[in-house]
C-alpha positions in Angstrom: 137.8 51.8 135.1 140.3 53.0 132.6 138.5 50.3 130.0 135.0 51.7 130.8 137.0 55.2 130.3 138.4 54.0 127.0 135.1 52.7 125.9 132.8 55.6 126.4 135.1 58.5 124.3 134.8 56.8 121.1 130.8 56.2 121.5 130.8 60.1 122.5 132.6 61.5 119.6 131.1 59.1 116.9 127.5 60.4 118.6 129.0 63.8 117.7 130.4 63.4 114.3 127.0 62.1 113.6 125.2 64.4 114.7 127.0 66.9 113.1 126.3 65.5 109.6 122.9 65.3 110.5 123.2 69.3 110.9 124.9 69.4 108.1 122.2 67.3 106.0 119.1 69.5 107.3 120.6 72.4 106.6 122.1 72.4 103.3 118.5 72.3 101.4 117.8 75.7 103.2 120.8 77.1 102.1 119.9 75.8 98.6 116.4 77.2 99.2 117.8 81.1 100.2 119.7 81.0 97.0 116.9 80.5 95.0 115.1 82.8 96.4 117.7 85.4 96.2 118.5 84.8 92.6 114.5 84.7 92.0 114.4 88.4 93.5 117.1 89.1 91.2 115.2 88.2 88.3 111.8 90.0 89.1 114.1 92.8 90.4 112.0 95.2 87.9 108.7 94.7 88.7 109.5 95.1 92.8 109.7 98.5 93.1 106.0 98.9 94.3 106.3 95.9 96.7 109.4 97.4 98.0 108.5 100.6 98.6 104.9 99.5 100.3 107.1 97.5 102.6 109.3 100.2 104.0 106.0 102.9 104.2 104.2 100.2 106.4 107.4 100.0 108.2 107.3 103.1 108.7 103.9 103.6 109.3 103.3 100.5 111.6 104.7 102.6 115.1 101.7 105.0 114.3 99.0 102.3 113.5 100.4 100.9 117.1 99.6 104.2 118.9 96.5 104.4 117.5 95.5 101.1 118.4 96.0 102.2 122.0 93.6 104.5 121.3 91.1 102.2 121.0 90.9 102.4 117.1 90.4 99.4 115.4 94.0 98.1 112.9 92.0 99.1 110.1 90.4 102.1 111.4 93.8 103.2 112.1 95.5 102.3 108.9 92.6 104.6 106.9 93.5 107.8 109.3 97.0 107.6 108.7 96.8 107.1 104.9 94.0 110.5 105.2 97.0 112.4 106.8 99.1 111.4 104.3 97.3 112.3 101.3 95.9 115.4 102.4 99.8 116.6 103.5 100.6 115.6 100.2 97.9 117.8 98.5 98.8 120.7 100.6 102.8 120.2 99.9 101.7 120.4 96.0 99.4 122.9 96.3 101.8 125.5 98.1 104.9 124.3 96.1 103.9 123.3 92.6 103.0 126.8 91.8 106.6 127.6 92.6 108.0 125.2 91.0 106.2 126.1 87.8 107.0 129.5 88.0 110.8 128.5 89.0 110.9 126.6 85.7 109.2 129.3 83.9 112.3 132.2 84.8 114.4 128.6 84.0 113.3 128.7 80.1 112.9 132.4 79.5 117.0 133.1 80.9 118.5 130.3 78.4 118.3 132.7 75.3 120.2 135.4 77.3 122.3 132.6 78.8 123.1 131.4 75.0 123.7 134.9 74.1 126.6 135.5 76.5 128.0 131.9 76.3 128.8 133.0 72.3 129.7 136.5 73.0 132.1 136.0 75.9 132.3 132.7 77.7 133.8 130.6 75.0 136.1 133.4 73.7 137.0 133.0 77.8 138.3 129.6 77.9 139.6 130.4 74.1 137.0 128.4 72.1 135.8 130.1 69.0 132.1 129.0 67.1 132.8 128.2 63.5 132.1 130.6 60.5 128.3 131.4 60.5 127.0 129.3 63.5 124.7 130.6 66.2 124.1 130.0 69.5 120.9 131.6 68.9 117.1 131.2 67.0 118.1 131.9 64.2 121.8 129.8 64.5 119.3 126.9 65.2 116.9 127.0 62.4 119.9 126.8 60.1 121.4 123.8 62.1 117.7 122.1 61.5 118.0 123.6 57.8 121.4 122.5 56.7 120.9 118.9 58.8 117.8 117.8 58.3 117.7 114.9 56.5 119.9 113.8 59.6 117.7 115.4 62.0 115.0 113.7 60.8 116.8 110.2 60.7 117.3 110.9 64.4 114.0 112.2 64.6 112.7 108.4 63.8 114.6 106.7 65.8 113.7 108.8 69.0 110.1 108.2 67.8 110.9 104.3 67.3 112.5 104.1 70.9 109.7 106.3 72.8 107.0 103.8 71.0 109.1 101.0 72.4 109.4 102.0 75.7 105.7 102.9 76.0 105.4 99.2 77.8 107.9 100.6 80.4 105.7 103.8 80.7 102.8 102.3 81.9 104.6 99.5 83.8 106.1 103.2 85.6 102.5 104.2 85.9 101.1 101.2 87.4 103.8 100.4 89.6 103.1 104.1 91.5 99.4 103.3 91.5 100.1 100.1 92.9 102.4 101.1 95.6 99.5 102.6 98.0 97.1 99.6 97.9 100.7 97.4 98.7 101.4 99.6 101.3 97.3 99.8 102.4 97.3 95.6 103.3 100.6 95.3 104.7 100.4 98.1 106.9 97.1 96.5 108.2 98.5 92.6 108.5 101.9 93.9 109.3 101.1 92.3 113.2 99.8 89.1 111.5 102.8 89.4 109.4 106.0 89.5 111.9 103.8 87.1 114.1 104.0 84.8 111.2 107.8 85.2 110.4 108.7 84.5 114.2 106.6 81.5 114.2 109.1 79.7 111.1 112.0 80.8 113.4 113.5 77.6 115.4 112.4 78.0 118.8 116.2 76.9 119.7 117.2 80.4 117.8 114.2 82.4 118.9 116.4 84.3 121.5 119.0 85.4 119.6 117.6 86.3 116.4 114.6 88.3 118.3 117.4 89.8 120.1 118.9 90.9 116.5 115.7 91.7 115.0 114.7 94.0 118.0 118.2 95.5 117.7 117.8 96.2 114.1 114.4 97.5 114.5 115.7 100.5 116.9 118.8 101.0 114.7 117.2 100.7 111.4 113.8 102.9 112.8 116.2 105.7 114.5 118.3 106.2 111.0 115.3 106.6 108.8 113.7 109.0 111.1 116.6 110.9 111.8 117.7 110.7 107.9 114.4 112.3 107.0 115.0 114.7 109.3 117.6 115.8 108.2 116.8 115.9 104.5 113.9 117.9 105.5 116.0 120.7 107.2 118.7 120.9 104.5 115.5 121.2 102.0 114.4 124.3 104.6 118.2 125.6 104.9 119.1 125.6 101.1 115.7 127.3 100.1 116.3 129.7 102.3 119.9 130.4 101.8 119.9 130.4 97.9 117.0 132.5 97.3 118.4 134.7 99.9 121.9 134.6 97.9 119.5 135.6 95.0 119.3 132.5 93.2 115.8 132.1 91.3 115.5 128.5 91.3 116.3 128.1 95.0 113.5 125.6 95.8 114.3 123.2 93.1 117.9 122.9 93.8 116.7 122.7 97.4 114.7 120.1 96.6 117.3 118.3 94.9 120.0 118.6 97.8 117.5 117.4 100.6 116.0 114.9 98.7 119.7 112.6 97.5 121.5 113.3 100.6 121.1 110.5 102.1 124.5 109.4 100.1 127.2 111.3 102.0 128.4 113.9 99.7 126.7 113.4 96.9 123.7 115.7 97.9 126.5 118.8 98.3 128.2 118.2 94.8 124.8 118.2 92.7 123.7 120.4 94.4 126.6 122.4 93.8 126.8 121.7 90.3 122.6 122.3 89.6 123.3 125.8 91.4 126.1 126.7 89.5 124.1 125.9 86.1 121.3 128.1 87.2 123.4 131.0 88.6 124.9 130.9 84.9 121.9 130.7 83.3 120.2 133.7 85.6 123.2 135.7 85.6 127.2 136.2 84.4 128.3 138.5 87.2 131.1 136.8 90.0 129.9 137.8 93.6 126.6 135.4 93.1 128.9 132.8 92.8 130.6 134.0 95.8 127.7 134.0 98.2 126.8 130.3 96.5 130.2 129.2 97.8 129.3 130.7 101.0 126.0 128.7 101.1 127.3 125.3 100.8 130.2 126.1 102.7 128.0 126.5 105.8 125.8 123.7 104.7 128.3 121.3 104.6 129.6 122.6 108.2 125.9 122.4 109.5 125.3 119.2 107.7 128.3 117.0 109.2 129.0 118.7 112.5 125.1 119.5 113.3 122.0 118.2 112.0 124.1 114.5 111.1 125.8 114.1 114.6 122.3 114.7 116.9 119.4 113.9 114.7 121.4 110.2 113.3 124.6 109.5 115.0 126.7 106.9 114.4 123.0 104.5 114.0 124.1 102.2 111.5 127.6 102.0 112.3 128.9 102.4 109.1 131.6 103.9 107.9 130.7 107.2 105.2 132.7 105.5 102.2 130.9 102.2 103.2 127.4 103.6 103.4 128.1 104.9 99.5 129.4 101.7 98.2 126.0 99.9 100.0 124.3 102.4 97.5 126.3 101.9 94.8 126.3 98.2 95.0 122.5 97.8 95.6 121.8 99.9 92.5 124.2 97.8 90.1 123.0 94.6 91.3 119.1 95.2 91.6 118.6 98.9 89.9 116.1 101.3 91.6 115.2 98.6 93.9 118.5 98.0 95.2 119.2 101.8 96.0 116.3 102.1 97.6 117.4 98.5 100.3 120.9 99.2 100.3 120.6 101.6 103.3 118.4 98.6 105.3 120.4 95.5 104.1 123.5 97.7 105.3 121.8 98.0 108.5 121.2 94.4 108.9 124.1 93.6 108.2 126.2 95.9 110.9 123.7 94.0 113.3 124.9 90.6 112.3 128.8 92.0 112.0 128.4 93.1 115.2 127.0 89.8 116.8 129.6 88.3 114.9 132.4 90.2 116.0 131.4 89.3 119.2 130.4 84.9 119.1 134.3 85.3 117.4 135.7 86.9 120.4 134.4 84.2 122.7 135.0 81.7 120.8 138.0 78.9 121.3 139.7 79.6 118.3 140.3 83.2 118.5 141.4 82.7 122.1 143.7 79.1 121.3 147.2 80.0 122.6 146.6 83.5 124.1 148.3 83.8 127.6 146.2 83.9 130.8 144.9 86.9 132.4 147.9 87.1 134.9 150.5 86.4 132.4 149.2 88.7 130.3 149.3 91.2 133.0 152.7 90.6 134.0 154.1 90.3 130.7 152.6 94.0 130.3 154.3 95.4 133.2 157.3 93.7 132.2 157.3 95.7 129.1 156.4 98.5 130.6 159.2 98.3 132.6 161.6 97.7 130.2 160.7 100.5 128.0 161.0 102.9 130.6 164.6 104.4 130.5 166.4 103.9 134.0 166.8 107.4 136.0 
């Protein structure tokens, strides 16, 4: 018996060894075959942006198509009443606010004279800067700028002519890209079923369980953040229009637009929005107690922002932490532009899903727990030290 024991170990761990290098053999080419395809998004990183962009709207569209499905509408029939809601919300949103915008603007362009004006006459004599001899922050000051320069001005003239010709390719690849992005979004929002049906069916059936477990788990974390996240842009769009214009700021709905619409970065929202507010206070007015009541504004924002509208309408959903979330955004953008901004929020996602599960196979795994003491000595060597710590009476 101890010869047949002897004899079967080895044949059991060469099976084993063997098998592992036959692992290792099938999956290598994959892993070959991911990088590729990650360095061949890299490349075509510029021309993505409407494929991108059509892929998260059918995302987000897809739970809606579903409903109306159990309607008894036909996929397509469904995809073509959610694309008419769309676009008709988007004519009313610039029908009521383009007009406000304009005239925002307008009041914008008509101030900066004034704002020029007192800029020479007492804001750089403020912070002790002085103009020199003869120049003008005004008209007339400019004209003789253009006068005494312009053999300069109209070297630089040329070249701002040469690189606006060159970069007319980039305009209409700009212009095409945004036409593109609702026909994108129009087919994959209709095959988006036939789509994840597809992707499930490459997955090994032997992984099936746990990556469907992970995909469903990223679907409810990555679905609940966007819709809360819009959410909240949307009410700090309301809340800053409101406040500013009641503060007495004329371009309240364009720095409320800008606010709501970049504050999905943690504090970056609150500081341009700051800063554009401060510029257009200046340029509408020179008197201190606006500025005040702009303080006061963002003051409260920030409070309703991080203790309110953040806390119930998205939580802790991603499970990252602020500083984290802002270097996903600022890593996505330096490493696929435009593109990479607008996935760094998502990736993040996906990957806090697969930390997670991580965390956890590490946890119960041999290694981490090689050498740890068993439950009861663990126990006792707790109450051991609790006991000794505790000073005698």
């Amino acid at each position: 018996m101890p010869d047949a024991d002897l004899s079967v170990a080895p044949a059991d761990a060469g099976s084993g060894s063997a098998l592992d290098r036959l692992r290792v053999r099938e999956t290598w080419p994959w892993l070959v075959a991911l990088g590729i395809f990650v360095l061949f998004c890299w490349l075509l990183s510029p021309i993505l942006t409407p494929f991108v962009l059509g892929a998260g709207l059918a995302y987000a569209g897809d739970p809606i198509v579903d409903r109306l499905q159990r309607w008894h509408l036909s996929r397509t029939a469904g995809v073509c009443v959610v694309f008419l809601v769309i676009t008709l919300a988007g004519l009313a949103g610039l029908v009521l606010l383009l007009p406000m915008l304009t005239d925002q603007l307008r009041v914008l362009l008509q101030n900066i004279p004034e704002w020029l004006a007192w800029l020479q006459n007492h804001g750089l004599q403020r912070i002790g800067v002085s103009l020199p001899d003869g120049l003008r922050l005004d008209a007339a000051g400019f004209k003789v700028i253009i006068a005494e320069h312009w053999s300069e001005a109209s070297g630089m003239l040329k070249t701002v002519w040469t690189h606006v010709s060159a970069s007319g390719g980039a305009l209409f690849t700009a212009i095409a890209n945004l036409l593109l992005v609702p026909v994108v979004t129009f087919y994959l929002l209709r095959d988006w079923d036939e789509l994840v049906a597809w992707i499930r069916g490459v997955v090994p059936p032997r992984a099936l369980p746990k990556i469907g477990g992970m995909a469903r788990e990223t679907d409810e974390v990555l679905g609940a953040f966007i819709r809360g996240q819009l959410t909240v842009m949307a009410a700090l769009t309301v809340y800053y229009w409101i406040a500013l214009w009641i503060a007495g700021l004329n371009l309240a709905l364009l720095v409320g637009l800008i606010v709501g619409l970049i504050s999905f970065v943690p504090y970056l929202g609150a500081i341009v929005g700051v800063l554009t507010a401060v510029i257009a206070m200046l340029v509408q007015t020179q008197e201190l107690l606006p500025f005040v009541w702009l303080a006061v504004v963002f003051g409260i924002g920030q409070i309703l922002e991080s203790n309110v509208l953040t806390p119930l309408l998205v939580g802790d959903k991603i499970g990252l932490h602020p500083v984290a979330v802002i270097f996903a955004v600022m890593a996505g953008g330096q490493l696929f532009g435009f593109v990479g901004v607008m996935l760094a929020l998502p990736v993040a996602a996906v990957i806090a899903v697969v930390l997670r599960e991580t965390k956890k196979q590490w946890l119960q795994s041999r290694m981490y727990s090689h050498g740890a003491p068993a439950p009861a000595q663990a126990e006792a060597v707790a109450t051991a030290g609790e006991g000794a710590a505790t000073p005698p009476p």
